[in-house]
C-alpha positions as CSV (number, residue, x, y, z in Angstrom):
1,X,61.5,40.7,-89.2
2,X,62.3,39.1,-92.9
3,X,62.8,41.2,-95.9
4,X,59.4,40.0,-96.7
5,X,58.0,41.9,-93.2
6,X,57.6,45.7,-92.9
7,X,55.9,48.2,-90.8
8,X,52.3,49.5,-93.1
9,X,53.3,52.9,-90.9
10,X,52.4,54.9,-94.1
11,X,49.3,52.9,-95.7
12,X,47.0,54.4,-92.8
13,X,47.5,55.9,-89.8
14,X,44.7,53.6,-88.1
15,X,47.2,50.2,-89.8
16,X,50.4,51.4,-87.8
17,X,50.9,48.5,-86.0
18,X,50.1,45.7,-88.0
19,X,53.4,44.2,-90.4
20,X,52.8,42.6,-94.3
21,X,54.4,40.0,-95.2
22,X,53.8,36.2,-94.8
23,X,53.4,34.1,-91.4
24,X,55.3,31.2,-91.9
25,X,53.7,27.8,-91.9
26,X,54.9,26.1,-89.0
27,X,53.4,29.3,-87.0
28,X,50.3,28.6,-88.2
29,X,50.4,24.9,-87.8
30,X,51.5,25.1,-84.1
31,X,48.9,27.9,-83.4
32,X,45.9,27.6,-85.4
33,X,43.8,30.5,-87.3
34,X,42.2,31.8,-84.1
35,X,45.6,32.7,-82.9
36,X,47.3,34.0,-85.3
37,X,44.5,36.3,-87.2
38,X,44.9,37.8,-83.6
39,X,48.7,37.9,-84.0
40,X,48.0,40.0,-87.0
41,X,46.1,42.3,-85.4
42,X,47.9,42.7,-82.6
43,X,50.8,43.3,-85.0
44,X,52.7,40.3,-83.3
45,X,52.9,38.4,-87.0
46,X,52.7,39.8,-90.2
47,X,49.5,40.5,-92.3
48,X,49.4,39.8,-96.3
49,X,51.1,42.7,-98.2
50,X,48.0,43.2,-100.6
51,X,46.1,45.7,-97.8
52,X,48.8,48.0,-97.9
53,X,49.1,47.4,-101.9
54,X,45.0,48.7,-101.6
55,X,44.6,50.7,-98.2
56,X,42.8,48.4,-96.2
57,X,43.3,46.8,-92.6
58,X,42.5,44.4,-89.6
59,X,39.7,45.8,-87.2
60,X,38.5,43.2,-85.4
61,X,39.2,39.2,-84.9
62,X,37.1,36.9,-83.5
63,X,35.9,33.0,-83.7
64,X,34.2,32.9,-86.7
65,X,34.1,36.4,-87.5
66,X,36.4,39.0,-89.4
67,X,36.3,42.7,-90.1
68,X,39.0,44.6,-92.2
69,X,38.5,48.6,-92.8
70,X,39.6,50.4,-95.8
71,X,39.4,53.5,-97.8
72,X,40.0,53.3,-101.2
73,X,41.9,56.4,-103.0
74,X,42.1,57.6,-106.6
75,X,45.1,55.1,-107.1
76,X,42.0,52.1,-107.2
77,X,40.2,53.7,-110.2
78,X,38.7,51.9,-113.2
79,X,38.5,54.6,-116.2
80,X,35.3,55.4,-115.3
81,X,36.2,57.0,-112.1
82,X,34.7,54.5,-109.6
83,X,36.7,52.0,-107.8
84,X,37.6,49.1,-109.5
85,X,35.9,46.0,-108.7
86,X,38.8,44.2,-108.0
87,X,39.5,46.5,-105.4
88,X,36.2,45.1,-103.4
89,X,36.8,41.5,-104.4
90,X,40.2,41.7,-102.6
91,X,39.2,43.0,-98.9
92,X,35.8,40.9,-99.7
93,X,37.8,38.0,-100.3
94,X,40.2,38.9,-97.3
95,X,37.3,38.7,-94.8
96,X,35.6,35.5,-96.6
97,X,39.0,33.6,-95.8
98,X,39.9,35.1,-92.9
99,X,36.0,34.0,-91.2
100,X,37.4,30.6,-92.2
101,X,41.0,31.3,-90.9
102,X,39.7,31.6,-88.0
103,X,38.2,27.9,-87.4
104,X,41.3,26.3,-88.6
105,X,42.4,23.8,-85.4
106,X,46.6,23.2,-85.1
107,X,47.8,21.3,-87.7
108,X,45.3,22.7,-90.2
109,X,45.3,24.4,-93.5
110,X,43.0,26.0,-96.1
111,X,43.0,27.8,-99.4
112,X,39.6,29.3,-101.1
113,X,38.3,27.0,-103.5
114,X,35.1,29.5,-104.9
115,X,33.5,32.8,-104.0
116,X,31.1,35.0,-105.3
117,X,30.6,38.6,-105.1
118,X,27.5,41.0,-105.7
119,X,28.2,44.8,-106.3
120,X,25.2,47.2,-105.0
121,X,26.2,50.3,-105.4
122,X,29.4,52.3,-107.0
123,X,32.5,52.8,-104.4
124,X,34.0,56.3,-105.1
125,X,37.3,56.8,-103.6
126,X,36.0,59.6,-101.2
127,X,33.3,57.8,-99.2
128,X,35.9,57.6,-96.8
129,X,36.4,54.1,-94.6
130,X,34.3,51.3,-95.8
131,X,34.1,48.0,-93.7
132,X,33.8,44.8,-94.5
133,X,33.0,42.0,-92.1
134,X,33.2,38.4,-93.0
135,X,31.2,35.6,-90.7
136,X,31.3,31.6,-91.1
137,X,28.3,30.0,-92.4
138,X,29.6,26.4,-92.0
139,X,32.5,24.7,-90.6
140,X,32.9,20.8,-91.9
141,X,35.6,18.3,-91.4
142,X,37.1,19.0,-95.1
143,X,34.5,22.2,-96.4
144,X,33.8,25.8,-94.9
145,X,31.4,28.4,-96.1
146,X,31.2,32.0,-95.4
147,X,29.7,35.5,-96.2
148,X,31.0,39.0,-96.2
149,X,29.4,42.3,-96.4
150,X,30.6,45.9,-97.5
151,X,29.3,48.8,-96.3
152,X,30.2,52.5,-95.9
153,X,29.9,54.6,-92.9
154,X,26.2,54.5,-92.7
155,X,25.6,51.4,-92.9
156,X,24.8,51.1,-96.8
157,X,26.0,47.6,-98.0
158,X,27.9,48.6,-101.3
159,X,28.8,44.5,-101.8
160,X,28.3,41.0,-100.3
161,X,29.8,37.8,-100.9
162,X,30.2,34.1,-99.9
163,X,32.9,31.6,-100.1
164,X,33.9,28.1,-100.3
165,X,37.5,26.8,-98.8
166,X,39.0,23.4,-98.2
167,X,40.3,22.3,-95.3
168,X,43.3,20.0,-95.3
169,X,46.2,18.7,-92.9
170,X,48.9,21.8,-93.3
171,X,51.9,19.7,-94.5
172,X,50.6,19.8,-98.2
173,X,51.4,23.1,-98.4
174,X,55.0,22.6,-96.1
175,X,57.5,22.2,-98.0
């Protein structure tokens, strides 16, 4: 492991195995996104830092579909005393791209070019885990599309989103 790798150990008990960091780029260009979003999970490469930054984690991987957990704590509150939106845009936008990660072939990259997000109901930071799962709409040559709900324990969608990335050839972003 890099300097830039470490154990999320104390982010959530449930997150134990998975690593933050960043997967480097030749990784992913060998592999492909199926591969390595199941790397992540399987704690074999590193996940982005920002889940353990917010509480949230990798639950499931599949083709074309995505689900990160999370429980948001006090330490996400807007002054009000709900959690801050940006808090739901970040695993919403984690599960958006991660739907597209997924399709990526070897020798492909992507990067979000557009999403949207629709708040439904307040998140307090004691509704306990929250999951958020992420599907692909459409798969092009050079465009992908997906949508992402939020919902609490019940079932109760609390957000929902869709995304727009581009897909390019992975040296552009080698460097």
């Amino acid at each position: 492991m890099t300097d830039t790798t470490d154990r999320l150990d104390d982010a959530h008990p449930r997150s134990n195995r998975q690593i933050a960091g960043v997967v480097p780029l030749d990784v992913v260009a060998r592999e492909g996104g199926l591969s390595v979003m199941k790397g992540i999970l399987e704690g074999r490469l590193p996940g982005a830092s920002m889940g353990r930054t917010l509480n949230f984690w990798l639950t499931t991987v599949e083709e074309g579909r995505i689900v990160f957990t999370g429980a948001p704590t006090v330490e996400h509150l807007n002054p009000l005393g709900t959690v801050h939106g940006g808090w739901a845009s970040t695993i919403m936008d984690s599960a958006l791209a991660c739907a597209v990660m997924t399709m990526i072939k070897p020798g492909e990259g992507y990067t979000t070019v557009e999403f949207k997000l629709n708040l439904t109901r307040p998140i307090l930071p004691d509704m306990g885990e929250l999951s958020c799962e992420g599907r692909i709409v459409h798969r092009g040559r050079t465009i992908a599309t997906s949508e992402a709900y939020l919902r609490d324990s019940s079932g109760k969608l609390l957000a929902h989103g869709t995304e727009t990335c581009a897909i390019f050839p992975i040296d552009r972003l080698m460097r």
